[in-house]
Short mmCIF file of the C-alpha atoms (twelve columns), coordinates in Angstrom:
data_MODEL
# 
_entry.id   MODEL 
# 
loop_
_atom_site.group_PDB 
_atom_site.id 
_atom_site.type_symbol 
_atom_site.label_atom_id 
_atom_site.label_alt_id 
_atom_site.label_comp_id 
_atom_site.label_asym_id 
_atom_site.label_seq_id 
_atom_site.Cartn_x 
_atom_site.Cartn_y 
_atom_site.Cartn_z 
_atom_site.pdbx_PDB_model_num 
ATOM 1   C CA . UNK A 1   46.935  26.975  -37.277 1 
ATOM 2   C CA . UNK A 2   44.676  24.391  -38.743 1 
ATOM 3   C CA . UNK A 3   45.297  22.086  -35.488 1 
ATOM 4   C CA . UNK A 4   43.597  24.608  -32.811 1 
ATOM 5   C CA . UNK A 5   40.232  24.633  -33.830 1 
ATOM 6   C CA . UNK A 6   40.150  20.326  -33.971 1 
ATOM 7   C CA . UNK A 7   42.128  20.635  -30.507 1 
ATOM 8   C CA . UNK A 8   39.220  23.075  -29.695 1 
ATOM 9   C CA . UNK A 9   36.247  20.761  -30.748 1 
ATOM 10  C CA . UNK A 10  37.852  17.895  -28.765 1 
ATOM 11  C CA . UNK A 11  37.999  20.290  -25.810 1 
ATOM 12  C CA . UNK A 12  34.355  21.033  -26.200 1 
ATOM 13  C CA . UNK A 13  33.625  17.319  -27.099 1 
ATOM 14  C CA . UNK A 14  35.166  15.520  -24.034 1 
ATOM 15  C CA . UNK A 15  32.739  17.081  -21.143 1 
ATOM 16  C CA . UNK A 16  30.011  15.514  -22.707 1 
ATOM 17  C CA . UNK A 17  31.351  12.446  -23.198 1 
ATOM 18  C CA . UNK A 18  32.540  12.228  -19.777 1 
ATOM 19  C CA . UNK A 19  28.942  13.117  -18.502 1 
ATOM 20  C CA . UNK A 20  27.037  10.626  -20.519 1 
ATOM 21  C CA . UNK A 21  29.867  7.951   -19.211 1 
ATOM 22  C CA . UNK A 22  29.052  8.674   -15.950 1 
ATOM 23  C CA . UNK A 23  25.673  8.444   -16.157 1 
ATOM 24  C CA . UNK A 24  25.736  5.016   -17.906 1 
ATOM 25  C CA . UNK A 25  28.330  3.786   -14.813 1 
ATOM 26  C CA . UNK A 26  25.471  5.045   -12.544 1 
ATOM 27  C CA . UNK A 27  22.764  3.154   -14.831 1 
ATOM 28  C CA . UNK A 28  24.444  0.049   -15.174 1 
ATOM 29  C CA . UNK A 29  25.740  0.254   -11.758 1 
ATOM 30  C CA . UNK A 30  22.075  -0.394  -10.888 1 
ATOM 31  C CA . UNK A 31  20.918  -2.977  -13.943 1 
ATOM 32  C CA . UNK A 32  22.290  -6.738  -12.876 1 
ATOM 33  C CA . UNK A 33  25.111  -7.527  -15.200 1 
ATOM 34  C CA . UNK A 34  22.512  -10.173 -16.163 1 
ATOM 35  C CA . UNK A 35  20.516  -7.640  -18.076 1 
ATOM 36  C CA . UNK A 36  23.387  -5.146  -19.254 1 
ATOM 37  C CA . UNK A 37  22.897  -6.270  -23.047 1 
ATOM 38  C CA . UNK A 38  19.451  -6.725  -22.852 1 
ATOM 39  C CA . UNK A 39  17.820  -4.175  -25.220 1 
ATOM 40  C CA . UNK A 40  14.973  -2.934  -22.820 1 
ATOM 41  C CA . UNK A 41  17.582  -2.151  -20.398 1 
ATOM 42  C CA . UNK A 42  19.523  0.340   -22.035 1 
ATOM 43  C CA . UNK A 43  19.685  3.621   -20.809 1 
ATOM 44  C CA . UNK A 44  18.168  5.868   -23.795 1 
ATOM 45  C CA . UNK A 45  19.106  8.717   -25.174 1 
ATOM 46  C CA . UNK A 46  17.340  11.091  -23.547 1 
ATOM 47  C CA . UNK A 47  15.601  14.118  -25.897 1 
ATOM 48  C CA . UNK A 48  14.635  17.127  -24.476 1 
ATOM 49  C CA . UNK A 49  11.614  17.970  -26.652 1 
ATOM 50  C CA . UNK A 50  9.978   14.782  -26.007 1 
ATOM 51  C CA . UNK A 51  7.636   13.450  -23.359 1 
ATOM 52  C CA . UNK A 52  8.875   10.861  -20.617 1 
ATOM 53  C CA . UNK A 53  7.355   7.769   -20.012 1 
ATOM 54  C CA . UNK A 54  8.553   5.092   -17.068 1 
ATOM 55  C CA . UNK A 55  7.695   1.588   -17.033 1 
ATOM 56  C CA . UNK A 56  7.580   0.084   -13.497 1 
ATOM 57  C CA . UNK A 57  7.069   -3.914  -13.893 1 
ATOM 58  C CA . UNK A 58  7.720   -7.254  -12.451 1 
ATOM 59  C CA . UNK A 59  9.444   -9.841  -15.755 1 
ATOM 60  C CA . UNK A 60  6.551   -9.626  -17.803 1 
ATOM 61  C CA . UNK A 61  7.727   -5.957  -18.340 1 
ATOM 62  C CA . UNK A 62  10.763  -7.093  -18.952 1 
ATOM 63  C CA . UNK A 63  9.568   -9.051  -22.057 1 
ATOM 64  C CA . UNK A 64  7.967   -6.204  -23.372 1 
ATOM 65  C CA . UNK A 65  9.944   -3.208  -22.902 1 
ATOM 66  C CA . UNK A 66  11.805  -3.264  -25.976 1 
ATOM 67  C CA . UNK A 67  8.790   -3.198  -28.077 1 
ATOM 68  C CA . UNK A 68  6.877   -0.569  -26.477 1 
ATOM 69  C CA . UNK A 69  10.367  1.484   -26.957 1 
ATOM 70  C CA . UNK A 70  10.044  0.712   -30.369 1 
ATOM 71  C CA . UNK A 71  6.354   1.797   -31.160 1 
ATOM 72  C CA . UNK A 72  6.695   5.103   -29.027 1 
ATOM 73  C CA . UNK A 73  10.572  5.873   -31.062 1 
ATOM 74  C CA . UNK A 74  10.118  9.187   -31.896 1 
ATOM 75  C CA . UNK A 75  7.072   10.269  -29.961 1 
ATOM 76  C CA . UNK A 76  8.451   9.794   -25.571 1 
ATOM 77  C CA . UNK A 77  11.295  8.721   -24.082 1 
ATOM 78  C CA . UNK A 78  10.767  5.257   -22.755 1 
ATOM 79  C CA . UNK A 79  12.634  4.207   -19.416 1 
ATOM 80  C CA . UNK A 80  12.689  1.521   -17.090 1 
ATOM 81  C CA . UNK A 81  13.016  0.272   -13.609 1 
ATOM 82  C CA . UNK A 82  16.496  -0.754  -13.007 1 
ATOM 83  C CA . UNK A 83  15.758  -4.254  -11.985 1 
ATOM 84  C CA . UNK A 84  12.790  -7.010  -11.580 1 
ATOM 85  C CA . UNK A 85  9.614   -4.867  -10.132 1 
ATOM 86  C CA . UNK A 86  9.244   -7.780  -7.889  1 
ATOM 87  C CA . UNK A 87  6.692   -7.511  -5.529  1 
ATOM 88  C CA . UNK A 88  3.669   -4.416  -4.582  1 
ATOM 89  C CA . UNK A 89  6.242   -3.568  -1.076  1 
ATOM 90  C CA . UNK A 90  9.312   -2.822  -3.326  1 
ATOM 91  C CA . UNK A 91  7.862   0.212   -5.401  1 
ATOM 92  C CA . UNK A 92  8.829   3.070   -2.976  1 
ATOM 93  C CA . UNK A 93  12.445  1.886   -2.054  1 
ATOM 94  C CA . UNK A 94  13.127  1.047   -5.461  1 
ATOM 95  C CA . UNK A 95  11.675  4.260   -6.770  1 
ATOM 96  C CA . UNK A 96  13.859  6.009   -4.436  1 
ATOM 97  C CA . UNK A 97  16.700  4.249   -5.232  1 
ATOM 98  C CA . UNK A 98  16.138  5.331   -9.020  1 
ATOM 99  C CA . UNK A 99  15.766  8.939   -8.672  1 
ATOM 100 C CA . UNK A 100 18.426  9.462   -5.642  1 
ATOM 101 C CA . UNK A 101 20.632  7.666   -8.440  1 
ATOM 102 C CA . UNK A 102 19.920  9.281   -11.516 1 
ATOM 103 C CA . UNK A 103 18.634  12.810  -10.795 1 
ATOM 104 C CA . UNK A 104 22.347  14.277  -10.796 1 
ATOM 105 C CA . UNK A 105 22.245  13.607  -14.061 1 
ATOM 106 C CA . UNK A 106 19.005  16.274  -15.213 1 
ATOM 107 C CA . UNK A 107 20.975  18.734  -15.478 1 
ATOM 108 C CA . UNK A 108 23.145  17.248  -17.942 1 
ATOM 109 C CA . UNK A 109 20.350  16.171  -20.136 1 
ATOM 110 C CA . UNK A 110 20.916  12.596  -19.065 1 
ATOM 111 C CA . UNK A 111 17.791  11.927  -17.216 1 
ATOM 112 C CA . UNK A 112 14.466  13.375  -17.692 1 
ATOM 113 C CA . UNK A 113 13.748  15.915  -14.964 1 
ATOM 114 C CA . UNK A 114 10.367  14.659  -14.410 1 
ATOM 115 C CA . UNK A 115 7.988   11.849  -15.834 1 
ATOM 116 C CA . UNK A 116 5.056   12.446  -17.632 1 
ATOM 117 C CA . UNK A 117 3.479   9.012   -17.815 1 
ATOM 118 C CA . UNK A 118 4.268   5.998   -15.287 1 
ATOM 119 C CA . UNK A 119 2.608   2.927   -16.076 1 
ATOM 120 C CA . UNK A 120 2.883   0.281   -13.129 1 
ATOM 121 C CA . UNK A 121 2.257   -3.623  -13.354 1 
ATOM 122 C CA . UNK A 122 3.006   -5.825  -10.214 1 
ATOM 123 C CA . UNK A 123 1.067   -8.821  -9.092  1 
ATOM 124 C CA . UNK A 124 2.669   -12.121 -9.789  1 
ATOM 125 C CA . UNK A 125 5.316   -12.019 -7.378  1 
ATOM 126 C CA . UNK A 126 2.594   -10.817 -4.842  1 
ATOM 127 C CA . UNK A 127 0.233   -14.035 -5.500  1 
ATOM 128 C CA . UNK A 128 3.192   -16.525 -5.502  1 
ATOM 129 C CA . UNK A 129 2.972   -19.475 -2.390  1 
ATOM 130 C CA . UNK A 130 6.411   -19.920 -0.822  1 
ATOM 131 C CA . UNK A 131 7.740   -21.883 1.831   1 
ATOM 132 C CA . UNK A 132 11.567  -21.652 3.307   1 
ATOM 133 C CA . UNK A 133 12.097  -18.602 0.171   1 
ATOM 134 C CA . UNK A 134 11.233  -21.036 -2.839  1 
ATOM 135 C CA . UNK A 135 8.198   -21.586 -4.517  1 
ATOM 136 C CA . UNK A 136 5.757   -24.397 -3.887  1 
ATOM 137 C CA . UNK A 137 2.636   -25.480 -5.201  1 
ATOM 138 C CA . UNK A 138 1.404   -27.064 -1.581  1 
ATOM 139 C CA . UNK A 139 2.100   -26.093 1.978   1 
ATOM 140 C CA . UNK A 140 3.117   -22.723 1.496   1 
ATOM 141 C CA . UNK A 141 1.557   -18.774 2.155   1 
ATOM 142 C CA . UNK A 142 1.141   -16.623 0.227   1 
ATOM 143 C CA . UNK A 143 3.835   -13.538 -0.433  1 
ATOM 144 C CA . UNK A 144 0.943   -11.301 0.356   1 
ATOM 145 C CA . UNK A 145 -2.594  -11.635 1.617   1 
ATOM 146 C CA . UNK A 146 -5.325  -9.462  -0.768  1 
ATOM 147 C CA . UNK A 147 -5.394  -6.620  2.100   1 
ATOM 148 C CA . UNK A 148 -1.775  -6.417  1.929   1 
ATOM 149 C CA . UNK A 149 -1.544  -6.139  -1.429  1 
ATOM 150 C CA . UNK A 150 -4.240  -3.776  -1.415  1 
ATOM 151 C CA . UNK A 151 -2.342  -1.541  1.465   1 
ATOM 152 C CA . UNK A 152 1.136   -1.649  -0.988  1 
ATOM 153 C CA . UNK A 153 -0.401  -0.332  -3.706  1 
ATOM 154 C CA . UNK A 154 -2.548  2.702   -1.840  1 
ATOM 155 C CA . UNK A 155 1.086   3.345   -0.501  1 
ATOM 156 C CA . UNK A 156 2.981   3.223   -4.007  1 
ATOM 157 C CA . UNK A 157 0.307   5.588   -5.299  1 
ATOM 158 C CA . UNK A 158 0.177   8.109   -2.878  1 
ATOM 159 C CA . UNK A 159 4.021   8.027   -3.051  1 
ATOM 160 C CA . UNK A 160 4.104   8.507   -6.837  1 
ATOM 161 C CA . UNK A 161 1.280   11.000  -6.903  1 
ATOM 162 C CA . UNK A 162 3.304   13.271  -4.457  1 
ATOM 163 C CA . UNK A 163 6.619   12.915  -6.405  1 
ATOM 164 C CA . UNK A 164 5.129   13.044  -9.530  1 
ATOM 165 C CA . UNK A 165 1.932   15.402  -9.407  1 
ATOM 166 C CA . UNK A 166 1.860   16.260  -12.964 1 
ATOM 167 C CA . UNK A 167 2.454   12.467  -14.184 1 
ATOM 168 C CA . UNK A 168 -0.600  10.565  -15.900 1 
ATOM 169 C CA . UNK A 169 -0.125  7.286   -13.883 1 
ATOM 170 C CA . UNK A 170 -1.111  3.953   -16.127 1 
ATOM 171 C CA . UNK A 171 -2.173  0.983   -14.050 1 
ATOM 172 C CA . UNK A 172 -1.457  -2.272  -15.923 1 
ATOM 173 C CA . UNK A 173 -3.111  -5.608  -14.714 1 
ATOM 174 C CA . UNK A 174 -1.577  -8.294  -13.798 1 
ATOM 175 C CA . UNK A 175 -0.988  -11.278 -16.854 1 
ATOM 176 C CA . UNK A 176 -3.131  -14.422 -15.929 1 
ATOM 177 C CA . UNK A 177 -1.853  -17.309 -14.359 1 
ATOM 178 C CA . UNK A 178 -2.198  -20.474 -16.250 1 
ATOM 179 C CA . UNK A 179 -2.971  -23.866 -14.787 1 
ATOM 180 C CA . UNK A 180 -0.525  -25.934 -13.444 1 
ATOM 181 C CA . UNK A 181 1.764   -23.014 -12.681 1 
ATOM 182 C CA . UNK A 182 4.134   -24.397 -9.947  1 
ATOM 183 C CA . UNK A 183 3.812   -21.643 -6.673  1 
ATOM 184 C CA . UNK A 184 0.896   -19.910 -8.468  1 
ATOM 185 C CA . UNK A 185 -2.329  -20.793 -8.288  1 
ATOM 186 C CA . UNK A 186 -4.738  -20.356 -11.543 1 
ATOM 187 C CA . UNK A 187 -7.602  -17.785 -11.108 1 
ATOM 188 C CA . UNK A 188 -5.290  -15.499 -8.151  1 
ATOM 189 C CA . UNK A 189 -4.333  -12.896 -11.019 1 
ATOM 190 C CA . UNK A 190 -7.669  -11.964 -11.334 1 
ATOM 191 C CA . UNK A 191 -8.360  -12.011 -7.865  1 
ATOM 192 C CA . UNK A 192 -5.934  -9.346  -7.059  1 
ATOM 193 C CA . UNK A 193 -6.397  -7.868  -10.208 1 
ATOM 194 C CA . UNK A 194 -10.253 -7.230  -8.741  1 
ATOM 195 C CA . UNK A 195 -8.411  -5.900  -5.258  1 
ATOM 196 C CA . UNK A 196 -6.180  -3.676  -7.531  1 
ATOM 197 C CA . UNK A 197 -9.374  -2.238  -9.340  1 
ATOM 198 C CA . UNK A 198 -10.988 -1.761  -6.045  1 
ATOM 199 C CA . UNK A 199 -8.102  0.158   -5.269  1 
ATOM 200 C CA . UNK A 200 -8.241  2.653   -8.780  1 
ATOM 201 C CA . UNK A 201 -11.661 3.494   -7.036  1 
ATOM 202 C CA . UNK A 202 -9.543  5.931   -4.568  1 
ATOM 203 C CA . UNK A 203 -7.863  7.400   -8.018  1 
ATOM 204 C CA . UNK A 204 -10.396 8.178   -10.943 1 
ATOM 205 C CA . UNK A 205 -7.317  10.086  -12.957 1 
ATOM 206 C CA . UNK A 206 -5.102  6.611   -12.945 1 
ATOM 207 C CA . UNK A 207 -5.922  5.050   -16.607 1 
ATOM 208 C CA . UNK A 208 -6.427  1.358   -16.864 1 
ATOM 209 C CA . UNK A 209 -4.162  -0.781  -19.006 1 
ATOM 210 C CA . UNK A 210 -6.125  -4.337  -19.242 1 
ATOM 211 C CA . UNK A 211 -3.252  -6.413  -20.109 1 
ATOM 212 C CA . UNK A 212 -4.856  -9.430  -18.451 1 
ATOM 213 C CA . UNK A 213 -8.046  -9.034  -20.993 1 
ATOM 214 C CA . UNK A 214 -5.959  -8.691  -23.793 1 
ATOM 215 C CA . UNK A 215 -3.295  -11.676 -22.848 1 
ATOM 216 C CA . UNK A 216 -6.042  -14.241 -21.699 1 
ATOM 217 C CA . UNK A 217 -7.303  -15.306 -24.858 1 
ATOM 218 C CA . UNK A 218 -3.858  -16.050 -26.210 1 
ATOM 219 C CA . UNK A 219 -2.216  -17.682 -23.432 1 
ATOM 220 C CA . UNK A 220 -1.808  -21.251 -24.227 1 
ATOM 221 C CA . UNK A 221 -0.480  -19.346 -27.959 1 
ATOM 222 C CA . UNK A 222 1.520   -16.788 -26.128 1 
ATOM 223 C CA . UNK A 223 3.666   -18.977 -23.046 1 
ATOM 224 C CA . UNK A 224 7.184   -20.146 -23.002 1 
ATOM 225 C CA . UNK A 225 5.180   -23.865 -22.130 1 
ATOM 226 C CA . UNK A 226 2.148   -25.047 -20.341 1 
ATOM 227 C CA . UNK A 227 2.253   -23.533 -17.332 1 
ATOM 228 C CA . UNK A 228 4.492   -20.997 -17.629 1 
ATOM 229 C CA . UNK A 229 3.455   -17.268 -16.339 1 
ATOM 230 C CA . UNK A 230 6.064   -15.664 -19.320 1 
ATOM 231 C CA . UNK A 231 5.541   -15.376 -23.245 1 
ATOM 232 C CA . UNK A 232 7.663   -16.090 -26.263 1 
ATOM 233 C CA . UNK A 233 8.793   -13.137 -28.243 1 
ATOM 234 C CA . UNK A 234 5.370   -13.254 -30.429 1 
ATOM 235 C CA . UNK A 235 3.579   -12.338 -27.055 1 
ATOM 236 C CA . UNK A 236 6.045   -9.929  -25.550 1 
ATOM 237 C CA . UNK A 237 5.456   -8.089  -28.949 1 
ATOM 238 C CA . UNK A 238 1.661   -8.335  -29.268 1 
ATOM 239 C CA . UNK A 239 1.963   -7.196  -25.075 1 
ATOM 240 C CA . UNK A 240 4.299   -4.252  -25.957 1 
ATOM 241 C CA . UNK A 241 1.670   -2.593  -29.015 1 
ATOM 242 C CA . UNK A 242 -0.667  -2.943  -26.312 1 
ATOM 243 C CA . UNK A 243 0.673   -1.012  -23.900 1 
ATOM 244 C CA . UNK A 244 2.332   1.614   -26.173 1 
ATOM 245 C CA . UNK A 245 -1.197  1.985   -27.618 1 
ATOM 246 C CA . UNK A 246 -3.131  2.525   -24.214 1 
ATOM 247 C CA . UNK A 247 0.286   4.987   -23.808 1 
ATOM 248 C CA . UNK A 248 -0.053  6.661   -27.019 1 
ATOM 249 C CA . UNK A 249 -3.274  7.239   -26.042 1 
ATOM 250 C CA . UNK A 250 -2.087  9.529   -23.155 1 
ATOM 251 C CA . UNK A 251 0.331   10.955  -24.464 1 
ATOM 252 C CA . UNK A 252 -1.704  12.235  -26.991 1 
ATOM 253 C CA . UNK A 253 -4.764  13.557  -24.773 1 
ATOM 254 C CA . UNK A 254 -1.491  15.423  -22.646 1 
ATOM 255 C CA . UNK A 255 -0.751  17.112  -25.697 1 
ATOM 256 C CA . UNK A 256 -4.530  17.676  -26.317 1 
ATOM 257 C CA . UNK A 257 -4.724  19.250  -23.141 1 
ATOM 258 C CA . UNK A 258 -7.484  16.798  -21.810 1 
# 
């Protein structure tokens, strides 16, 4: 008699396992197997009473998504594109890749049923010269002109706005691109950074994240090496309290009702 109700509870026990396996083999069916242990790439455990917050970004997101996970523990559930943001063009297919992925899994409690803060930051693969697909600091053209980039980014708004009408969108500005840079040219982040703003115009609700203002000063501190566009742990750290605190910031005016 004592055996049925334990044969019971792994009865009832098993589903759910099963479910949350399956949506992990979807997850990491999308992830690279490059970035399978990475910590910012884990699929979290998703909780039901707490806001949803998705972080679409090129590498430099990368570095920081497992601190802004930390600060925000607790207070939102903090996801991830699947991959690399790459560049402005790739936000609507990958977007639609994510959802048309993971949205079987809502209504096992697996994946948020809709997103309550998305914070984009693209730009460096967008500025980068290339000739025959590599990077080069002469003789090459540019991944995408200003207008271009300009065009993308209209386009991944409007697409996010319609999928996501009751999302708080966060626009994050592109890091700055140090001298020296090898396929980058010093002075283009803020360049497009200027096109992006000129952009926000169209969208007075979209809140500004300035992480190019708050990473300038402490570049030469922050990089891998002279001339690097990525940051050692110190600066993916200071990067991610930044951006949780710009996303705290909505989150808590959401709950506010503001």
């Amino acid at each position: 008699m004592r055996i049925v109700p334990c044969v019971l509870l792994v009865l009832l026990v098993l589903p759910h396992v099963a479910q949350a396996d399956e949506a992990e083999k979807a997850w990491f069916g999308l992830v690279d197997k490059r970035y399978h242990k990475d910590e910012g790439f884990q699929l979290p455990e998703y909780d039901p009473d707490l806001p949803s917050v998705l972080i679409y970004g090129d590498s430099i997101s990368m570095g920081y998504q497992r601190f802004v996970q930390r600060e925000l523990k607790g207070r939102a559930n903090v996801y991830r594109i699947y991959t690399n943001g790459g560049n402005s063009s790739t936000i609507v297919p990958k977007m639609k890749k994510l959802q048309e992925t993971m949205a079987p899994f809502v209504a096992e409690g697996r994946w948020p049923e809709k997103w309550d803060v998305i914070q984009v930051n693209v730009g460096l693969h967008d500025l980068k010269y290339l000739k025959d697909g590599k990077m080069v600091s002469e003789g090459g053209t540019q991944v995408h002109t200003l207008d271009a980039y300009k065009q993308h980014l209209t386009d991944a708004l409007d697409y996010l706005k319609e999928t996501s009408p009751d999302a708080t969108i966060v626009y994050a500005t592109t890091t700055p691109v140090p001298e020296n840079s090898g396929g980058r040219a010093a002075g283009d982040a803020a360049r497009y950074n200027t096109a992006a703003r000129e952009v926000l115009q169209q969208y007075p609700d979209i809140v500004l994240s300035d992480l190019y203002s708050f990473t300038k000063p402490h570049q030469s501190e922050w990089w891998t090496k002279p001339g690097n566009v990525h940051y050692t742990a110190k600066g993916q750290k200071a990067q991610g309290k930044e951006v949780a605190r710009v996303i705290g910031k909505v989150l808590k005016a959401r709950s506010e009702g503001q």
